[in-house]
C-alpha positions in Angstrom: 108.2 89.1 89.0 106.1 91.8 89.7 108.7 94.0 91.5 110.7 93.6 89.3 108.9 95.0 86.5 107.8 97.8 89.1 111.4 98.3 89.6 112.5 99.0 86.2 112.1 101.9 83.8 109.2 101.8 81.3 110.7 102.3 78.0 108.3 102.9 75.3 108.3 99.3 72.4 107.4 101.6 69.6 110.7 103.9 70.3 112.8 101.2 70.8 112.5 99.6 67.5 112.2 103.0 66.2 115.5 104.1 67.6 117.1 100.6 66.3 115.6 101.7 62.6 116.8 105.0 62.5 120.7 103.1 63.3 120.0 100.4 60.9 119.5 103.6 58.4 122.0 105.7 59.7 124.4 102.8 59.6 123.2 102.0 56.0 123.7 105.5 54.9 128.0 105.6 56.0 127.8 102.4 53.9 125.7 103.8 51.1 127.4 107.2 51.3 131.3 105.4 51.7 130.3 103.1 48.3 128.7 106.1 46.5 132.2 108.3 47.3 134.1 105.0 45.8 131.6 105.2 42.4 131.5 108.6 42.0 135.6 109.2 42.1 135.8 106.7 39.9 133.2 108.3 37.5 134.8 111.5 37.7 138.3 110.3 37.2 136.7 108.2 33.8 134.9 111.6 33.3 137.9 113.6 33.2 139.9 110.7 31.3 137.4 110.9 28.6 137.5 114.8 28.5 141.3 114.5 28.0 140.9 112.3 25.6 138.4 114.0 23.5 140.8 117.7 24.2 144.1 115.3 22.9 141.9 114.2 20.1 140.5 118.0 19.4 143.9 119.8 20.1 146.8 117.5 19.3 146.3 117.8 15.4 146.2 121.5 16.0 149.4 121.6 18.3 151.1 119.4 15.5 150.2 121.8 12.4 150.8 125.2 14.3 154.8 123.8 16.0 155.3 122.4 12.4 154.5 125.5 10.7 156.3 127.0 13.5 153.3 129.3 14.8 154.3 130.0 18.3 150.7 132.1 18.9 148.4 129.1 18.3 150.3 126.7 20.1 149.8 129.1 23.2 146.3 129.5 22.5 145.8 126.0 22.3 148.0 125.6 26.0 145.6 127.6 27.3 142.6 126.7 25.8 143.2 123.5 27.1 144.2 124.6 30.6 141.2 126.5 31.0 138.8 123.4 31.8 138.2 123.6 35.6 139.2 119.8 35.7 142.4 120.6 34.4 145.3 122.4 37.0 147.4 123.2 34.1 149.1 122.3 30.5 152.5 122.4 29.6 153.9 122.1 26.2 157.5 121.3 25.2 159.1 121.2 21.7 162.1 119.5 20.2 163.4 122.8 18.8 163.5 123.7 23.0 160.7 126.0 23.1 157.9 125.7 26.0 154.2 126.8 26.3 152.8 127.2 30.1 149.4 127.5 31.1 147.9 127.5 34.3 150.1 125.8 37.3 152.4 123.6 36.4 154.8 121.4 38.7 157.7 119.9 36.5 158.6 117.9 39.2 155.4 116.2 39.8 154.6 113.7 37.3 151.5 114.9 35.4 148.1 112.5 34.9 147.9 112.9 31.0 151.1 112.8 29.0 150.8 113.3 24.5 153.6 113.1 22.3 153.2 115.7 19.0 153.6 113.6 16.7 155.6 114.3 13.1 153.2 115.1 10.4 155.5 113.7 8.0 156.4 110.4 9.5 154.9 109.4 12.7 158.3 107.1 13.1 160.5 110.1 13.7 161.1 111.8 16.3 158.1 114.1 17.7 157.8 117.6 17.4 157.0 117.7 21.4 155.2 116.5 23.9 151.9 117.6 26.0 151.4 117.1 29.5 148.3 118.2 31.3 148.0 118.1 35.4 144.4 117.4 36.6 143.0 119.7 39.4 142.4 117.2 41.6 141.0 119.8 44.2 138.3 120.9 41.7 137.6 116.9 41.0 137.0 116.7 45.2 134.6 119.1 45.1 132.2 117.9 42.6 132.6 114.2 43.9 131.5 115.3 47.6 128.9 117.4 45.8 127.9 114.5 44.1 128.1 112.4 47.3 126.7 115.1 49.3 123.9 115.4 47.4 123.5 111.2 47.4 123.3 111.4 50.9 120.9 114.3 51.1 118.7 112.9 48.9 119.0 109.4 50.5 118.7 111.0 54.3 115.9 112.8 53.1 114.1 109.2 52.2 115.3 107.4 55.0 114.0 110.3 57.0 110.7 110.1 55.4 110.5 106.1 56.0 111.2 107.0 59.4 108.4 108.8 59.6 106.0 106.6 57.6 107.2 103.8 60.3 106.7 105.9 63.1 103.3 106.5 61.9 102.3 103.0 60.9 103.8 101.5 64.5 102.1 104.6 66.6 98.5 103.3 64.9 99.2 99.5 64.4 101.4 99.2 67.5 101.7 101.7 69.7 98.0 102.7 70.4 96.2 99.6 70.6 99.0 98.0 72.7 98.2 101.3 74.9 94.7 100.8 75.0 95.3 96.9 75.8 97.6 98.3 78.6 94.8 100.3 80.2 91.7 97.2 79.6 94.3 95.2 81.7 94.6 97.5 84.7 90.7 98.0 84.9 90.0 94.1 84.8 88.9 93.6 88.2 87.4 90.1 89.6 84.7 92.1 91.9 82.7 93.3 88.8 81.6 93.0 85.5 84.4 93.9 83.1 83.3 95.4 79.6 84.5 93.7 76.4 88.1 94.9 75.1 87.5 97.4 72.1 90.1 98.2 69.9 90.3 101.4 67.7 91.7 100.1 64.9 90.6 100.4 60.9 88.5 97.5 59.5 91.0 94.7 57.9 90.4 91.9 56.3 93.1 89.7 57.8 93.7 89.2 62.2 97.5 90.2 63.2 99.3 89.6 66.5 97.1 92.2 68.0 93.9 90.4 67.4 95.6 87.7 68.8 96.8 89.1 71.8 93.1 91.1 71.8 91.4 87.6 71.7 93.4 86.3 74.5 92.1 89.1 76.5 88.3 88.0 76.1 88.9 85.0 76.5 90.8 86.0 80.0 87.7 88.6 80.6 85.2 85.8 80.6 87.3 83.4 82.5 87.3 86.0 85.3 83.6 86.6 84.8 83.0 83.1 85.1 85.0 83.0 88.6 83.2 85.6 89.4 79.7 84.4 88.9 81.2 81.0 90.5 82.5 82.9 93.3 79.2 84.7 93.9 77.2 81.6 93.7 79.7 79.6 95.9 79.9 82.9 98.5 75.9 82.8 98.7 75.9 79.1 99.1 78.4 79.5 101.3 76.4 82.1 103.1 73.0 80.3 103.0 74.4 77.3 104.7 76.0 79.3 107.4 72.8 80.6 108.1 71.4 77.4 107.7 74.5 76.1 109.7 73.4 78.9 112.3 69.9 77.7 112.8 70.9 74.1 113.3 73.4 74.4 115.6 71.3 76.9 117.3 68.1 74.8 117.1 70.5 71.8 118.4 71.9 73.9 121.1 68.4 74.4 122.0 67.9 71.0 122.5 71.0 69.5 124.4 70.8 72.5 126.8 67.1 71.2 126.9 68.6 67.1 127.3 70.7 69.5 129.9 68.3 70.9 131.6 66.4 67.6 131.7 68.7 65.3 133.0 69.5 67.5 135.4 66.3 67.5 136.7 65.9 63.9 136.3 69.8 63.4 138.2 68.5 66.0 140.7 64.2 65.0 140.8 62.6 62.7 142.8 60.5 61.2 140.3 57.4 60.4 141.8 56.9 63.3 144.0 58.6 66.3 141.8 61.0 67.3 145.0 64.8 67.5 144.9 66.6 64.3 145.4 69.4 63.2 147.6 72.2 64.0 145.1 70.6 67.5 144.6 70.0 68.0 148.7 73.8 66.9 148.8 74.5 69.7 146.1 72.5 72.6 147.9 73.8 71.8 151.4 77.1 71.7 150.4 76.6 74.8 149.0 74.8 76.8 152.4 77.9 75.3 154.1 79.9 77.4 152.6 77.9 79.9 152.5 77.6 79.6 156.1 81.1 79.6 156.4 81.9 82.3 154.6 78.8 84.6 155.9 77.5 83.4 159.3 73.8 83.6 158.9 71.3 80.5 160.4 71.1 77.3 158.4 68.5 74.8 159.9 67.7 71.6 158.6 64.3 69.6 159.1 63.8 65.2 159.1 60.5 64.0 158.4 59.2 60.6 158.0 55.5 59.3 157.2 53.9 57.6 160.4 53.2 53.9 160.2 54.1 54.0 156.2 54.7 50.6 156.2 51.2 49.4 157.8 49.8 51.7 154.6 51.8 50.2 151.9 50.8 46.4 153.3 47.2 47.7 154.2 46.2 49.9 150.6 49.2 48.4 148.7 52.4 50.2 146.8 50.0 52.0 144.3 48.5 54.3 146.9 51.5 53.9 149.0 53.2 56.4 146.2 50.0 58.1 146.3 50.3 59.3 149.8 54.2 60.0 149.3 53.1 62.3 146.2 50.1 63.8 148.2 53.3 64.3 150.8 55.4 65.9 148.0 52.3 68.7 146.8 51.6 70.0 150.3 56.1 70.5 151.5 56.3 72.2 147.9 53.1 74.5 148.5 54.3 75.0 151.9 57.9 75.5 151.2 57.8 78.1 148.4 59.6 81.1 150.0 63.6 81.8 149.1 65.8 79.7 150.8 63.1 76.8 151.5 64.6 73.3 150.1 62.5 70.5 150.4 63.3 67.1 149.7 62.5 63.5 149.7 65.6 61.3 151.0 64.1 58.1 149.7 60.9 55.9 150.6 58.8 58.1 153.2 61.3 60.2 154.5 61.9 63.8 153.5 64.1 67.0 154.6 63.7 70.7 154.4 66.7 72.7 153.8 65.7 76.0 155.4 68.6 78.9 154.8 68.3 82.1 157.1 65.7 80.7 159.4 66.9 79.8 163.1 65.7 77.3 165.4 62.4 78.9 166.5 61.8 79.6 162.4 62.5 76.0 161.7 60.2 74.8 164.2 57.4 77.3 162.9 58.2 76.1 159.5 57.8 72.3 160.6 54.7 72.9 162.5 52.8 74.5 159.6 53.8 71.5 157.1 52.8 68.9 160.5 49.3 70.3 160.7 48.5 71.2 156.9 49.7 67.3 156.0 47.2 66.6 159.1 44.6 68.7 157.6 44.9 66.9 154.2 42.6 64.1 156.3 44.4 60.8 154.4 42.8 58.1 155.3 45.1 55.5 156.9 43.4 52.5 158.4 46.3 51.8 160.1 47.2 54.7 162.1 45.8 55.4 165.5 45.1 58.5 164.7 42.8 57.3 161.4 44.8 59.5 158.9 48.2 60.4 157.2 50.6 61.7 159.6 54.5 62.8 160.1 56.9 63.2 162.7 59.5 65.7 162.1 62.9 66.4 163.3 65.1 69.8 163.6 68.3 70.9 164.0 69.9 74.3 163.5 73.0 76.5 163.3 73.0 79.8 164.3 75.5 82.5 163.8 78.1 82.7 167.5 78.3 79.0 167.7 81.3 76.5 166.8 81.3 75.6 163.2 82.7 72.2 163.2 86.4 71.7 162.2 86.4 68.8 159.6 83.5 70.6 157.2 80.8 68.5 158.6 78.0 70.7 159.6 75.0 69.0 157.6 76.2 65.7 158.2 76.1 66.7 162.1 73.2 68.3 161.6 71.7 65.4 160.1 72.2 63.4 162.6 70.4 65.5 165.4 68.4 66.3 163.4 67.5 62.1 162.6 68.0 61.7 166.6 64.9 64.0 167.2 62.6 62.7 164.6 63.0 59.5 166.3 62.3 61.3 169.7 59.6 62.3 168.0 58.0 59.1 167.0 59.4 57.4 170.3 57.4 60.1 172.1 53.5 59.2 170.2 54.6 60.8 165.9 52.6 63.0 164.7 54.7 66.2 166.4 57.7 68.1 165.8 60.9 67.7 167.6 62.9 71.2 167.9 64.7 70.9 171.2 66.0 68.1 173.8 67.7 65.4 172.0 71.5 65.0 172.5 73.7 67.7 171.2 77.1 66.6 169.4 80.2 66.8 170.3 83.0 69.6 169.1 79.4 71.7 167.8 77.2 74.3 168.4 74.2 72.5 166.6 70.5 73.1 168.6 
């Protein structure tokens, strides 16, 4: 709808019904004006009539006495006298005795509008003493009837003209204008602000009209979009605060599941009791420094230990101290064990690995050593070791950059096993030591 009122001509509502007056009028007037020539030839021919009829009534009795008395002169005054009325053409006046008065123009082959017999003073039954004819001038009777008319339809032009006007006037300030300024309050009413009242510049009246009507409709439209807009507004910061609100939530409850994250995956990758790495994480990391080997040969070693005579301790000082010792185990590997790339972890029960990237076999056994001794330093009392104290044997196997990586992706799991076979060695050969070298190397490996 709305290109198609952009795509037609504005044409003004105050010139249309003006231009449709002024045809009504105009139309009115060849009506008027075609009625008015109809009356006013008919007046004019009663006119003239009634002027013949008075000269006939003035002249005839004259016209009888002057052909009776045989007076030729004032019969042909009277012709002419009579002749010389600008309605009448001419007069012509025969006698019996075949003498003829002319005056004017005469056409004795046209018959003539007015025809008077003279009658005979004596005896009005005898034959007359002549007879009268008089020819109208019908161009002179034309020309005062379309003066007449003309003058009509001046005069009535003239008031239809001033109507006009008067209309004109009355639609420009009734209809025109305040339609105008409606026009222009529609085009500034905008939903994003507040839109002033419609004001109308119109006289006080007494009485509403279409206008007030249409006016009214507009307020009541004006508040409608200022209550949408206040709506809107409210709904919008609603809206806005319970984004934010929204926001903080999810944020605060992204906060905590990537807490719950972070905290199962400690508890899926923590030993429990003794704070280390589990199995499933140790499985994780040396999966990873496989590849990593792999991919950049660099030494990986790995490191078995297992607590001496555990078992006499748990039966001798029972479970509770049993996981004592294991978490006493746990502090010194992770004080121990703190530089980049050292892993420690407990397997399960009393035994434990280090996962020690970059350090070859001579770091490995350094590394092992140092744990060995400050776990012997510790001074645990355990009844039921030889030795009086807490001890471990340890176990180590390395790779080192040159030798054959194994074909089937099996490094750690070769590794662990050396590295299982010489913490046994280890035990076998009095516990309490470290076991680097000597143990029976695998097969399709390069793994010390």
């Amino acid at each position: 709808m709305n290109s198609l009122n952009r795509t037609r001509p504005f044409q003004s509502l105050t010139r249309d019904i003006l231009r449709r007056v002024i045809t009504a009028a105009a139309f009115s007037m060849v009506l008027i004006g075609a009625a008015q020539t109809w009356v006013q030839y008919r007046s004019e021919v009663i006119r003239v009539n009634e002027l013949v009829d008075v000269l006939a009534q003035t002249h005839v009795p004259v016209l009888t006495m002057a052909l009776w008395d045989i007076e030729p002169t004032v019969a042909e005054t009277q012709v002419s006298t009579i002749a010389s009325h600008r309605e009448i053409e001419g007069a012509y006046l025969s006698t019996a005795t075949g003498m003829m008065f002319q005056a004017g123009v005469v056409d004795t082959e046209v018959e003539p509008e007015f025809t008077v017999a003279i009658p005979n003073p004596r005896n009005n039954s005898e034959a007359p003493l002549g007879e009268l004819r008089v020819y109208y001038d019908h161009g002179e009777i034309q020309q005062a009837i379309l003066l007449a008319v003309a003058g009509g339809t001046l005069k009535l032009g003239l008031f239809i003209v001033l109507v006009c006007l008067v209309v004109y006037r009355v639609m420009f300030y009734r209809l025109k204008a305040p339609l105008r300024q409606i026009a222009d309050y529609s085009k500034e009413l905008l939903p994003d602000r507040d839109n002033p009242p419609l004001v109308i510049q119109r006289p006080e009246r007494q009485w509403q009209d279409e206008i007030d009507l249409v006016a009214e409709g507009f307020e009541t439209l004006r508040e409608a979009i200022s209550r949408y807009s206040r709506e809107r507004d409210r709904a919008m910061k609603e809206l806005a605060e319970e984004r934010d609100q929204l926001e903080i939530r999810v944020a605060e409850r992204t906060k905590e599941l990537e807490s719950s994250r972070r905290e199962l995956y400690l508890l899926s990758h923590t030993d429990h009791l003794t704070g280390l790495a589990n199995r499933r994480s140790f499985e994780d990391r040396s999966r990873l420094e496989e590849r990593r080997v792999r991919r950049y040969p660099t030494p990986l070693s790995l490191v078995m230990i297992d607590v001496d005579y555990f078992k006499g301790y748990n039966d001798f000082y029972g479970h509770a101290k049993g996981d004592e010792c294991l978490v006493a185990l746990g502090k010194v590997m992770m004080d121990h064990c703190r530089r980049a790339g050292e892993f420690a972890v407990r397997m399960g029960g009393e035994e434990f690995a280090l996962l020690l990237a970059g350090q070859d076999a001579e770091g490995a056994a350094e590394v092992a050593e140092r744990l060995r001794q400050a776990l012997f330093d510790a001074n645990i009392l355990h009844e039921g070791s030889p030795l009086g104290r807490v001890t471990i044997s340890l176990g180590c196997a390395s790779w080192e950059p040159g030798g054959d990586l194994p074909l089937d992706d099996a490094l750690i799991d070769r590794m662990l096993s050396l590295a299982d076979k010489r913490l046994y060695k280890a035990k076998f050969n009095g516990r309490n030591r470290v076991c680097s070298s000597g143990a029976t190397e695998l097969d399709n490996g390069s793994v010390a």
